[in-house]
C-alpha positions in Angstrom: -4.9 242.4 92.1 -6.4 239.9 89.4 -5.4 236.1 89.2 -4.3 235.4 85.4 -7.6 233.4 84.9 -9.4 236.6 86.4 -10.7 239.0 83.4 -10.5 242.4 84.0 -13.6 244.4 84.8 -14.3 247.8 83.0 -14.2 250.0 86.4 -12.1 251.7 88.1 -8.8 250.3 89.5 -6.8 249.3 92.4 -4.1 250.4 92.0 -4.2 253.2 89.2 -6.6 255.6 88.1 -6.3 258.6 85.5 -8.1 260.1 83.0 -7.0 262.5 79.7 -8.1 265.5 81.8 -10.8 266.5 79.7 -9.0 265.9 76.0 -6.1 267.6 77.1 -4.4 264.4 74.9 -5.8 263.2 71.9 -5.3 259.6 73.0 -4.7 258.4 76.8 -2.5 255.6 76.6 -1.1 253.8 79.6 1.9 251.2 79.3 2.5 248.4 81.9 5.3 246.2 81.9 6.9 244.0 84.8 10.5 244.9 85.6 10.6 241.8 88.1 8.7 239.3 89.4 7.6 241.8 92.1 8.3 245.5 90.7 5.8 246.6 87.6 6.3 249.9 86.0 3.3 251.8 85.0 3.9 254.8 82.1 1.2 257.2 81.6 1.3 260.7 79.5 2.2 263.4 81.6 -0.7 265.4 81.0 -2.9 263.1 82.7 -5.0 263.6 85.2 -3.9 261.5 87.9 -6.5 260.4 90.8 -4.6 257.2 92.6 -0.7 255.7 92.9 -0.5 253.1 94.6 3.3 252.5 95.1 2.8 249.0 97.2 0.3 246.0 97.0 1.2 242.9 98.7 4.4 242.3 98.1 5.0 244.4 94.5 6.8 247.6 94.2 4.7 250.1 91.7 7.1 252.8 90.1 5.5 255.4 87.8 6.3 257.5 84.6 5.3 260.1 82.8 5.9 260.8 79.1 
C-alpha cells in the first residue's frame, strides 16, 4: 500500500494484477474508487486476464467487479 506522498511505480502490484489477455479488449481499463474509508472497489473488464485478488490488506476490505 502507497502513502499519498508515495508515487506509484510502473510494476506489478500488490494487491491487483491483470492484463487484456492478449488483445482480447481493445482497451484494458481498470476503475478504483473507495466505498469507505477502509472498503475500495476495484472494476476491471471481464475479459481480463486475472493473475492476483487480494480481498484484505491491513485493515481494507477489496471487493471486485467485472464489466
Amino acid at each position: 500500500m502507497l502513502r499519498k506522498e508515495e508515487k506509484l511505480g510502473n510494476e506489478a502490484g500488490n494487491v491487483f494484477v491483470a492484463d487484456d489477455e492478449h488483445g482480447a479488449m481493445a482497451k484494458m481499463e481498470v476503475q478504483i474508487h473507495w466505498e469507505t474509508n477502509d472498503a475500495l472497489v476495484i472494476r476491471y473488464p471481464a475479459k481480463a486476464r486475472i493473475f492476483l485478488q487480494v480481498v484484505k490488506l491491513g485493515d481494507v476490505r477489496i471487493d471486485y467487479e467485472s464489466y
